[in-house]
N, C-alpha and C positions, 0 to 999 in steps of 0.2 A: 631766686623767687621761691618761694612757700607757698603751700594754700594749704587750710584748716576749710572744709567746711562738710556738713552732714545733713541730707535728706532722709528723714523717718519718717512711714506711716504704720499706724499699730494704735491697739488697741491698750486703753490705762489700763491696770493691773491693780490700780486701787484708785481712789479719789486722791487728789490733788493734796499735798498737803503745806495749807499757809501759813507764814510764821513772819515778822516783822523783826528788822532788825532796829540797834538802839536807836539809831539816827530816822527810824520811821518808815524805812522804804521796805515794801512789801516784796516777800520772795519764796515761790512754790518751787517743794520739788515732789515730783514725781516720774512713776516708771510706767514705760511702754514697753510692751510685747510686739515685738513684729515678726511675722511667722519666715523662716527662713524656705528657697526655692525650690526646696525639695523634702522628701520624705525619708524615714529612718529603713532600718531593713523590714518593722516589721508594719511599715506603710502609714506609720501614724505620723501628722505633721509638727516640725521641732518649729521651737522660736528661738530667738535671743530675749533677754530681759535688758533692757538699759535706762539707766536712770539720767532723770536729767533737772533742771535749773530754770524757771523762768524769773523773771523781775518783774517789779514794778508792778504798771496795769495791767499788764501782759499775764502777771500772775495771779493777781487777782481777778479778772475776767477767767482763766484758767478755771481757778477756784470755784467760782459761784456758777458758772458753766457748763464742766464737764464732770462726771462721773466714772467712776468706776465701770471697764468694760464698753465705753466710748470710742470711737475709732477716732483720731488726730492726727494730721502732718506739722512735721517740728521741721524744720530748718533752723542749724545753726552752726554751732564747733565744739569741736571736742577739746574738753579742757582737762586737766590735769592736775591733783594736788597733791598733798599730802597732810597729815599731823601726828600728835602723839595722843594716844588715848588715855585711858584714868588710867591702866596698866602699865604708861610707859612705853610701851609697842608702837610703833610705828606704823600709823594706816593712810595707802596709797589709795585715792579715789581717783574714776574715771567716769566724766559724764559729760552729756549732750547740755552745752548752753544754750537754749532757745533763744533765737534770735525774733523766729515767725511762730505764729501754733494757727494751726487752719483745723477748724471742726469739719470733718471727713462724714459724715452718718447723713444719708440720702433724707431728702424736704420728704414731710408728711411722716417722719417715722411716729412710733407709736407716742405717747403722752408719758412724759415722765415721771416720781413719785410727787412734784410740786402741780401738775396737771398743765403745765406747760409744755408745747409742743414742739420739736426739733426748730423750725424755723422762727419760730418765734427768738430763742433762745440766740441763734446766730443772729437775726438781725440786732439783737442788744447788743450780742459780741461784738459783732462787726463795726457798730456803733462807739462803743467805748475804746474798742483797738484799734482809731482812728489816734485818738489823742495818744495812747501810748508812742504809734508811726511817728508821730512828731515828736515826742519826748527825744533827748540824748539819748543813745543806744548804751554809753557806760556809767552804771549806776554810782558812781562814786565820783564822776564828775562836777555835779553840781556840787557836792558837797565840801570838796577839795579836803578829804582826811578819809583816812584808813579805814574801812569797817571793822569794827569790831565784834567779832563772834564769837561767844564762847562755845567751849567743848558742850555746856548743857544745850546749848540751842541747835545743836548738827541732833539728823534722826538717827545718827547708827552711833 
């Protein structure tokens, strides 16, 4: 028996960033800072940075949702790749596939820069990542053929 799976809460490090691939289906990635248990010697608090994967609606709710400096829980797994870059080298990635993303930022926070107010904002979430919960969870199933992604369309 195996198990793959990752609970994150933390805050984005930047905004979401969305990008479609050829076959149409929508795919955000971004990074979460989650502050690690303890402090360094000289008392200041460390984090991890880890980057992660959402699909679908999942990722564009993601997208038009949350912001930079947002707090979010990910539920998902850690996945594994690799490729070759324009150099020829060889680059090993390691990242959180969002399976769940839960907006974490307590009701009544303050107004955003669109003047839209935290709870407002989840119930749309919430609303829209009804349909995503029912989509297929693997994004290349309806589709039954390989995604094709070129090197220009990865962010690093």
């Amino acid at each position: 028996m195996s198990l793959n799976r990752v609970v994150l809460v933390g805050r984005l490090t930047r905004d979401p960033d969305l990008r479609y691939t050829p076959a149409g289906h929508a795919v955000a990635n971004f990074n979460i800072a989650c502050n690690r248990p303890f402090k360094n010697e000289q008392g200041e608090q460390q984090a991890d940075f880890i980057q992660g994967v959402a699909w679908r609606k999942q990722a564009e709710n993601l997208a038009n949702f949350m912001k930079k400096g947002q707090m979010i829980g990910v539920d998902g797994r850690i996945r594994t790749r690799n490729f070759e870059d324009k150099d020829g080298k060889t680059v090993y990635v390691t990242e959180v596939l969002a399976e769940s993303i839960q907006f974490l930022e307590p009701k009544g926070n303050n107004a955003d820069k669109s003047g839209q107010n935290y709870g407002q904002q989840n119930q749309a979430y919430q609303q829209n990542n009804q349909q995503y919960q029912q989509a297929p969870q693997n994004p290349v199933a309806e589709a039954g053929e390989e995604i094709n992604i070129e090197d220009s369309d990865l962010p690093f």
